[in-house]
BADRENLUM-157780 format. One record per residue (C-alpha): residue number from 1; residue in three letters; y negated, z negated, x negated. Coordinates in steps of 0.001 Angstrom, whole numbers, plus 500000, padded with zeros to 6 digits. Each point is the difference from the previous one (the first is absolute). Layout:
<rogus>
+-----+------+--------+--------+--------+
: pos : code :  north :     up :   east :
+-----+------+--------+--------+--------+
: NUM :  ALA :      Y :      Z :      X :
...
+-----+------+--------+--------+--------+
</rogus>
This chain:
<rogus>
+-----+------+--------+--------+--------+
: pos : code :  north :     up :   east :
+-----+------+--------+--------+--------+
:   1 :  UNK : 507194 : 470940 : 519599 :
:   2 :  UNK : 499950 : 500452 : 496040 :
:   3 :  UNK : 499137 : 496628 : 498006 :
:   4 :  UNK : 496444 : 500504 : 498773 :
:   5 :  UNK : 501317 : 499777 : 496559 :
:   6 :  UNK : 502436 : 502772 : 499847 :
:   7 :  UNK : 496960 : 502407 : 501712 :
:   8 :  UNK : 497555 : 498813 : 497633 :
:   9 :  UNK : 502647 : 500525 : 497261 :
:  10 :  UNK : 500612 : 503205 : 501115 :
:  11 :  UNK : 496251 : 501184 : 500864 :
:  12 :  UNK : 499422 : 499184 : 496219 :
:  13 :  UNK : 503160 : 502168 : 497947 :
:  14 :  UNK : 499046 : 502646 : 502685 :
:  15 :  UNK : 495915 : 500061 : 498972 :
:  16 :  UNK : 501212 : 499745 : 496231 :
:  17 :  UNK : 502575 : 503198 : 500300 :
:  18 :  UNK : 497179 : 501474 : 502497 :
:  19 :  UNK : 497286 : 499209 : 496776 :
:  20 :  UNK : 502445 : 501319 : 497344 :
:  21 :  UNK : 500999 : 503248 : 501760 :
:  22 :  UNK : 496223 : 500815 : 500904 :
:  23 :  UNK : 498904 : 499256 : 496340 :
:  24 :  UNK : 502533 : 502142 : 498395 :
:  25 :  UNK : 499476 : 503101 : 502326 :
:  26 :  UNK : 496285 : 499622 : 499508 :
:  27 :  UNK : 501216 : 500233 : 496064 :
:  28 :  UNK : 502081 : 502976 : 500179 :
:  29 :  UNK : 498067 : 501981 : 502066 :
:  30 :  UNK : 497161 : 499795 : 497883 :
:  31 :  UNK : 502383 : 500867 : 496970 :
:  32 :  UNK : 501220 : 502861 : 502126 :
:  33 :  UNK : 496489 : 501181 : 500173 :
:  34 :  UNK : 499279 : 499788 : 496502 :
:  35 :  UNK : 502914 : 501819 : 498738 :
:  36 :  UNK : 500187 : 502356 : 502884 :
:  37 :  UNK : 503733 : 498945 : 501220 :
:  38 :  UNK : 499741 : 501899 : 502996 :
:  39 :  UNK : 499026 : 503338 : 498657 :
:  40 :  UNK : 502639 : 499528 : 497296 :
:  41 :  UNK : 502525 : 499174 : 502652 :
:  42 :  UNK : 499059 : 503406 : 501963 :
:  43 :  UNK : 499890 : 502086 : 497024 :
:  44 :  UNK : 503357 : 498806 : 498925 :
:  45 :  UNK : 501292 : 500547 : 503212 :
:  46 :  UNK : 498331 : 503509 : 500508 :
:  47 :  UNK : 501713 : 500843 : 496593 :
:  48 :  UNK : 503175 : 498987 : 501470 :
:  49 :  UNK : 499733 : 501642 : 502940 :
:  50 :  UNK : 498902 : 503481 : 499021 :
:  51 :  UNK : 502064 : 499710 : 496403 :
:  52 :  UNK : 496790 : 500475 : 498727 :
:  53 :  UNK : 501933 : 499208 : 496197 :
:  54 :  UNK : 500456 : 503602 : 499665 :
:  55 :  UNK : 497168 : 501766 : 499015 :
:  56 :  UNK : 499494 : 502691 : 503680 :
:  57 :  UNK : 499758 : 497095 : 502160 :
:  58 :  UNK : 497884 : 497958 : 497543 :
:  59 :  UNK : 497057 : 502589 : 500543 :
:  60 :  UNK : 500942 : 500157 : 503845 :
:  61 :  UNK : 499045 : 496150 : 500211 :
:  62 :  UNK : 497112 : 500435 : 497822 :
:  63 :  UNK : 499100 : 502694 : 502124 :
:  64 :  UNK : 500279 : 497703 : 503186 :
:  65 :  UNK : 497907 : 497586 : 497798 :
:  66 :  UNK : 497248 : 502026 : 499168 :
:  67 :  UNK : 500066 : 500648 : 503820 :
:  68 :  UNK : 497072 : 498489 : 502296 :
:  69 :  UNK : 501985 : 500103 : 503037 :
:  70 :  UNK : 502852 : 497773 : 498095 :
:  71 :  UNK : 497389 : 498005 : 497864 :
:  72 :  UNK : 496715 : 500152 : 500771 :
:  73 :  UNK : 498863 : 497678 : 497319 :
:  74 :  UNK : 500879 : 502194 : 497174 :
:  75 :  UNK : 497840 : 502698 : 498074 :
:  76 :  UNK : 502899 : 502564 : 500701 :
:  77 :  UNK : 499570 : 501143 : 496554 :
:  78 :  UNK : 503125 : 498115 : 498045 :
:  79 :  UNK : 501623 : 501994 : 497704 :
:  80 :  UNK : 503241 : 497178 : 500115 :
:  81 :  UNK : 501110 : 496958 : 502011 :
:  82 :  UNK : 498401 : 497954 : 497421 :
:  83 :  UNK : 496216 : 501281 : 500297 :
:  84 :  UNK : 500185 : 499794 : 503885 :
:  85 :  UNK : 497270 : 497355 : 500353 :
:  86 :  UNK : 499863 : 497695 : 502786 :
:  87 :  UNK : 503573 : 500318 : 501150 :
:  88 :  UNK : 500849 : 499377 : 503596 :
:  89 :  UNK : 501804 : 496767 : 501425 :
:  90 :  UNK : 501255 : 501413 : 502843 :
:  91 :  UNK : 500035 : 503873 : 501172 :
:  92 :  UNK : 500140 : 500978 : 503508 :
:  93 :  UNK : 503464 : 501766 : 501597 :
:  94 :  UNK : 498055 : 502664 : 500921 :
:  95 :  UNK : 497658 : 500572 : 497622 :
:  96 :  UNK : 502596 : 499719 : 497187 :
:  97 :  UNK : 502402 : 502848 : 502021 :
:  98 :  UNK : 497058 : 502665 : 500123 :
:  99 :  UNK : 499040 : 499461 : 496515 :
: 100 :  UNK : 503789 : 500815 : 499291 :
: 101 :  UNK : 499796 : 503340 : 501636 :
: 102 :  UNK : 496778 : 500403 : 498556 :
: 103 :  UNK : 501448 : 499750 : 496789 :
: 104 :  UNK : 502858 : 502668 : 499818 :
: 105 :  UNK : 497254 : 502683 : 501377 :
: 106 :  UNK : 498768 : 502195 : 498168 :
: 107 :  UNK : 496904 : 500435 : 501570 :
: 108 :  UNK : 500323 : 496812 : 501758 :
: 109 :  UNK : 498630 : 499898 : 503076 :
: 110 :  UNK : 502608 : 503061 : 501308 :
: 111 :  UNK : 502038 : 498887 : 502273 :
: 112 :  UNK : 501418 : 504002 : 501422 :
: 113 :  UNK : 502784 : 499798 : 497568 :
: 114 :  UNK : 501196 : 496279 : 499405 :
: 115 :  UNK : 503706 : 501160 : 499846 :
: 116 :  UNK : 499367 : 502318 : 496557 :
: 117 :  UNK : 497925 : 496992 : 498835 :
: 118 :  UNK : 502759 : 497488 : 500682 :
: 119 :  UNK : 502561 : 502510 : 498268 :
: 120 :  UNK : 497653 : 500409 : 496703 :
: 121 :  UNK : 500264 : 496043 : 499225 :
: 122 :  UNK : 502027 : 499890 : 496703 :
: 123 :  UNK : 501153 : 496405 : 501251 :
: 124 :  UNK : 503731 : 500359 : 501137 :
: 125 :  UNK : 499987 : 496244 : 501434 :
: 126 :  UNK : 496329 : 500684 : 501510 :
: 127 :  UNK : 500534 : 503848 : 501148 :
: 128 :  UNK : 503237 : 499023 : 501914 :
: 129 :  UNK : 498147 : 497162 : 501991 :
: 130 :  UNK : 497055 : 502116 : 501095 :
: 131 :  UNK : 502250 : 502472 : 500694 :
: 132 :  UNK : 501824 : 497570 : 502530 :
: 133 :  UNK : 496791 : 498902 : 501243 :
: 134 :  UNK : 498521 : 503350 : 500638 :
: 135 :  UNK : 503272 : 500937 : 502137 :
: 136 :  UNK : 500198 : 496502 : 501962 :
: 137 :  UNK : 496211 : 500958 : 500727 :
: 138 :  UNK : 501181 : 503735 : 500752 :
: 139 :  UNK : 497405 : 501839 : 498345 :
: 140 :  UNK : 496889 : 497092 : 501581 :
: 141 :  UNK : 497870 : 499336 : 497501 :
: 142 :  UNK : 498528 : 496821 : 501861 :
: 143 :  UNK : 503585 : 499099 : 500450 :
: 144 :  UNK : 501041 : 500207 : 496878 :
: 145 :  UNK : 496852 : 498326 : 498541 :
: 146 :  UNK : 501027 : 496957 : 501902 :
: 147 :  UNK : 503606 : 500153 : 499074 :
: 148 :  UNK : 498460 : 500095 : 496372 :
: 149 :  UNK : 497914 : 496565 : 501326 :
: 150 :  UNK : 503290 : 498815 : 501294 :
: 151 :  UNK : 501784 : 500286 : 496377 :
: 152 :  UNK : 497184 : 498526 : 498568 :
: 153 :  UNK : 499653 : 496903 : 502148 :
: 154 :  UNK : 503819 : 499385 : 499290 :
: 155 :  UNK : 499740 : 500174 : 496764 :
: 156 :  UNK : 497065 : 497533 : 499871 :
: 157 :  UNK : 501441 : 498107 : 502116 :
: 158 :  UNK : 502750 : 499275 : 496602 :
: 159 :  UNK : 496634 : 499390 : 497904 :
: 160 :  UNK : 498848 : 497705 : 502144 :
: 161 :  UNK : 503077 : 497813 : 499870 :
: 162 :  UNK : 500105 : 499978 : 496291 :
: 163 :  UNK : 496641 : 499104 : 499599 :
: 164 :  UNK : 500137 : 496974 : 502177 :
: 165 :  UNK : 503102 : 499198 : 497855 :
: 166 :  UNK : 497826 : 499904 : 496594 :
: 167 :  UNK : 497447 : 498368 : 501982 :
: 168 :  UNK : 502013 : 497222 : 500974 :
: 169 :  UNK : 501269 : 499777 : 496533 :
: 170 :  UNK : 496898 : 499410 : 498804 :
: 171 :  UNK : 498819 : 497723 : 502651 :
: 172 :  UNK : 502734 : 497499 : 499112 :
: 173 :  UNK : 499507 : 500229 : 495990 :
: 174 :  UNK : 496037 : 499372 : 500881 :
: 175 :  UNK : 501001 : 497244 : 502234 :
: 176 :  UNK : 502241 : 498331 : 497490 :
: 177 :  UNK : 497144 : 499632 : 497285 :
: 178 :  UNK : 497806 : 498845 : 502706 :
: 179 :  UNK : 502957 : 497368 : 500782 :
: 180 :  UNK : 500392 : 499332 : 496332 :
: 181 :  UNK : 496108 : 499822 : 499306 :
: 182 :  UNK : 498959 : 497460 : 502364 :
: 183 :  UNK : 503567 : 498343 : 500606 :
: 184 :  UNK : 500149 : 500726 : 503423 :
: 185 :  UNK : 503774 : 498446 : 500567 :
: 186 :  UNK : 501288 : 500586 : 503370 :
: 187 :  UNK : 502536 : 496960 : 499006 :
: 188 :  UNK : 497334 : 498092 : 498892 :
: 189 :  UNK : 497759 : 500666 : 502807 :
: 190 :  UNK : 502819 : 499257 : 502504 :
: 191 :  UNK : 500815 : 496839 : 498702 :
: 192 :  UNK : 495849 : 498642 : 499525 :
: 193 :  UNK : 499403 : 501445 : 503485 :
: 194 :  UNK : 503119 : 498604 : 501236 :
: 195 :  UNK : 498766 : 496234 : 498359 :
: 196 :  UNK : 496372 : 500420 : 501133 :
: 197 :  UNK : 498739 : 502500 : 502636 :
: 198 :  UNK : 497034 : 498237 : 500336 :
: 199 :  UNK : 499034 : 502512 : 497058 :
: 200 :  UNK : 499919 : 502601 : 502228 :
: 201 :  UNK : 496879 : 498613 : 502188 :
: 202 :  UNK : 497588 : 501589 : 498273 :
: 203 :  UNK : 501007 : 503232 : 500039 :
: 204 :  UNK : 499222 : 502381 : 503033 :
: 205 :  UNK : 503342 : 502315 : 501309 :
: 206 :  UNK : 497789 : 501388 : 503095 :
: 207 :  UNK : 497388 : 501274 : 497047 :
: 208 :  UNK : 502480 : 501844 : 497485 :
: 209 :  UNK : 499085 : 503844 : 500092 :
: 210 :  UNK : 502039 : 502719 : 499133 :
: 211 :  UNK : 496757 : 501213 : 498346 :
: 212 :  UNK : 498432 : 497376 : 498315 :
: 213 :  UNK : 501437 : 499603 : 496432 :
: 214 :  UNK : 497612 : 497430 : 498691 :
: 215 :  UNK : 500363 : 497627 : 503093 :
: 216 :  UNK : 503900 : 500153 : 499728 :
: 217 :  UNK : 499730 : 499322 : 496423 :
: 218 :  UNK : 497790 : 496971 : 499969 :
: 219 :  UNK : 502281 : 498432 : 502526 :
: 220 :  UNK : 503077 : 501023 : 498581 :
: 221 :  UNK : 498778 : 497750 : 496900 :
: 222 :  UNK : 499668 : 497397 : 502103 :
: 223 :  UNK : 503562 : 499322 : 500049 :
: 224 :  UNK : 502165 : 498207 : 497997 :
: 225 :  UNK : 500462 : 503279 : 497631 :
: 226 :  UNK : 498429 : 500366 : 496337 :
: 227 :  UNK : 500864 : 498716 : 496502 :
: 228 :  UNK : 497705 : 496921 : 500451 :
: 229 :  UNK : 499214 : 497733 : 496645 :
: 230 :  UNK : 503104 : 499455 : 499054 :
: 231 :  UNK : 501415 : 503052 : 499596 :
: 232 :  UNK : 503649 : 500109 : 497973 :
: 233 :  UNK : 501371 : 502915 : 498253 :
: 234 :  UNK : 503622 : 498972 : 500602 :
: 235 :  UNK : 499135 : 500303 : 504255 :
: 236 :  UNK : 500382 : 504091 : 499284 :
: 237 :  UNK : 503349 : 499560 : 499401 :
: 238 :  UNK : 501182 : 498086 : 502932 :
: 239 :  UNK : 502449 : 501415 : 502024 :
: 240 :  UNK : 497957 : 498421 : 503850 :
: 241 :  UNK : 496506 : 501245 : 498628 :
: 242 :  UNK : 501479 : 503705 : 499035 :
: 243 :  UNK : 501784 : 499926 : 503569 :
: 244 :  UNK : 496777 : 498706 : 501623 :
: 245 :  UNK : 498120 : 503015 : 498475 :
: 246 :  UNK : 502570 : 502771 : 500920 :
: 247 :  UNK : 499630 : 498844 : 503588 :
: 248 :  UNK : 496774 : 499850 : 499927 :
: 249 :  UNK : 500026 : 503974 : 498664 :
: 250 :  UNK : 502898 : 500683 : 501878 :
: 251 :  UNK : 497878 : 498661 : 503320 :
: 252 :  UNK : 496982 : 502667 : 499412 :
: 253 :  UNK : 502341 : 502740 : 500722 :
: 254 :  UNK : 499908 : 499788 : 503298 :
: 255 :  UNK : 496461 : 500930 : 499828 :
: 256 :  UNK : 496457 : 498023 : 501305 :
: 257 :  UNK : 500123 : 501168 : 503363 :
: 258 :  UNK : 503157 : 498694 : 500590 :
: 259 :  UNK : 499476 : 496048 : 499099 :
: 260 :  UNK : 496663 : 500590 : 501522 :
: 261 :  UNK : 501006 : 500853 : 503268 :
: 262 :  UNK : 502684 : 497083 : 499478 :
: 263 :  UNK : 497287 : 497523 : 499183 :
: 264 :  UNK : 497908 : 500865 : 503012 :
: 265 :  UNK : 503237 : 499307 : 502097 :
: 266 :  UNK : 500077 : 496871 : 498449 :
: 267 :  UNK : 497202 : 498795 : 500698 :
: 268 :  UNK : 500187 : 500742 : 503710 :
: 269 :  UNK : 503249 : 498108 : 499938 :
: 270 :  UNK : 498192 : 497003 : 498270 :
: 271 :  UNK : 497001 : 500312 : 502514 :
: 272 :  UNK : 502517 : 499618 : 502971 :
: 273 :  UNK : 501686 : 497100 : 497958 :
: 274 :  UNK : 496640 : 497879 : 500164 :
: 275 :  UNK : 500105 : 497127 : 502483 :
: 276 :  UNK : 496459 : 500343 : 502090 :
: 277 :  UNK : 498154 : 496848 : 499441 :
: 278 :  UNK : 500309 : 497506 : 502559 :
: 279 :  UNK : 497373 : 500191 : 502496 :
: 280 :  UNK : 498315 : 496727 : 501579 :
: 281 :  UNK : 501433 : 498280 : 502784 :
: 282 :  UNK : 497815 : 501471 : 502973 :
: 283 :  UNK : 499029 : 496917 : 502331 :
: 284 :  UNK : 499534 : 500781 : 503993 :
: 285 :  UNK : 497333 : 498835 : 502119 :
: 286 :  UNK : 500896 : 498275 : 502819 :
: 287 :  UNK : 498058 : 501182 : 502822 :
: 288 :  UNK : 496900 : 498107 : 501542 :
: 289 :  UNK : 500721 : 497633 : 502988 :
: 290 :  UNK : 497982 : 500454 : 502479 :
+-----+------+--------+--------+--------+
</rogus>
């Protein structure tokens, strides 16, 4: 088996990279929520999507705004994208494709003559597409309501990917000031762990939740990270303790639930590396003579 000291080694950079990643998700999502990221994200991907830039297709996604069956949470009564109130994170396929058709009605709600309604959208780019879509459907409107879906998925589908790009962009700068702020050195850590795992006693692996910030920060403290008393201005500049922070950062990208579920392997693996105490010698009787 594994020496004890490279597991408990181990067991400790993983429930430090586990700590930092669930700290500096727990950050961003509450700065997501405060300055509405998602919504933003859909928006700008709506605007993309329909080339709402020009100004027919801006009032056809303001029009699927002010819908209920696309947004629900809105008053429906926005006279531009920037008085819609309450903007949505996340719109349904299907709810976003009959809001669409809804949109280039006139009355909506008609659905006897789609085809003159698809061929009255001033949109080249958008006419042509539902004009594809309506034929691939051949004349269905349920068809071609969920080849509208269909587009629609795809195309979030790009969103999607570029917002976990920004997210992970700012999940590593977040990380790095939480690496700078408390010192938390991977090449420092290594080294002290390395020297003295006996540090490591007091912390509990089987007890670190993906969920519980405040435990996984108090033990994270615990270990030989921080500034302590003698803190030196001249340490910023050193070329270990800059490398020890960008692995630190680098480490959270891989996410919580990753070093998580690597930490819980761990300490299976250091479980079965225990040596059972030894038991007492067991004596025999001899049987009685009669």
């Amino acid at each position: 088996m594994f020496d004890s000291t490279v597991l408990e080694v181990a067991a400790g950079l993983i429930f430090c990279y586990a700590s930092v990643a669930l700290i500096s998700s727990s950050v961003y999502e509450a700065l997501a929520s405060w300055l509405n990221l998602r919504s933003r994200t859909l928006l700008d991907g709506l605007i993309e999507l329909l080339n709402a830039k020009s100004g027919y297709c801006e009032q056809i996604l303001l029009h699927i705004y002010n819908d209920a069956i696309a947004h629900p949470a809105g008053d429906g009564n926005a006279k531009s994208l920037t008085d819609v109130k309450n903007k949505p994170a996340y719109i349904p396929s299907k709810s976003f494709a009959l809001a669409l058709i809804y949109s280039i009605q006139s009355p909506p709600g008609d659905l006897t003559d789609l085809a003159s309604d698809i061929k009255s959208v001033k949109d080249e780019r958008l006419r042509a597409l539902m004009q594809k879509l309506y034929q691939k459907a051949d004349g269905d409107t349920r068809v071609f309501q969920h080849e509208l879906a269909t587009w629609f998925d795809q195309a979030m589908g790009r969103v999607s990917g570029a917002y976990k790009k920004q997210s992970q962009i700012w999940c590593f700068m977040i990380a790095l000031v939480l690496a700078v702020i408390f010192n938390i050195d991977s090449v420092h850590l290594f080294k002290t762990l390395w020297l003295h795992p006996s540090s490591l006693a007091h912390i509990n692996f089987s007890g670190a939740s993906q969920v519980l910030v405040d435990n996984n920060f108090n033990q994270l403290q615990t270990l030989p990270v921080g500034w302590g008393r003698g803190f030196d201005v001249s340490t910023l500049f050193q070329p270990a303790a800059i490398i020890g922070w960008l692995v630190t950062a680098s480490a959270s990208l891989f996410g919580a639930p990753f070093w998580f579920d690597l930490l819980k392997n761990l300490v299976h693996l250091r479980g079965a590396d225990t040596k059972p105490e030894d038991e007492p010698p067991q004596t025999t009787k001899e049987p009685k003579k009669n």
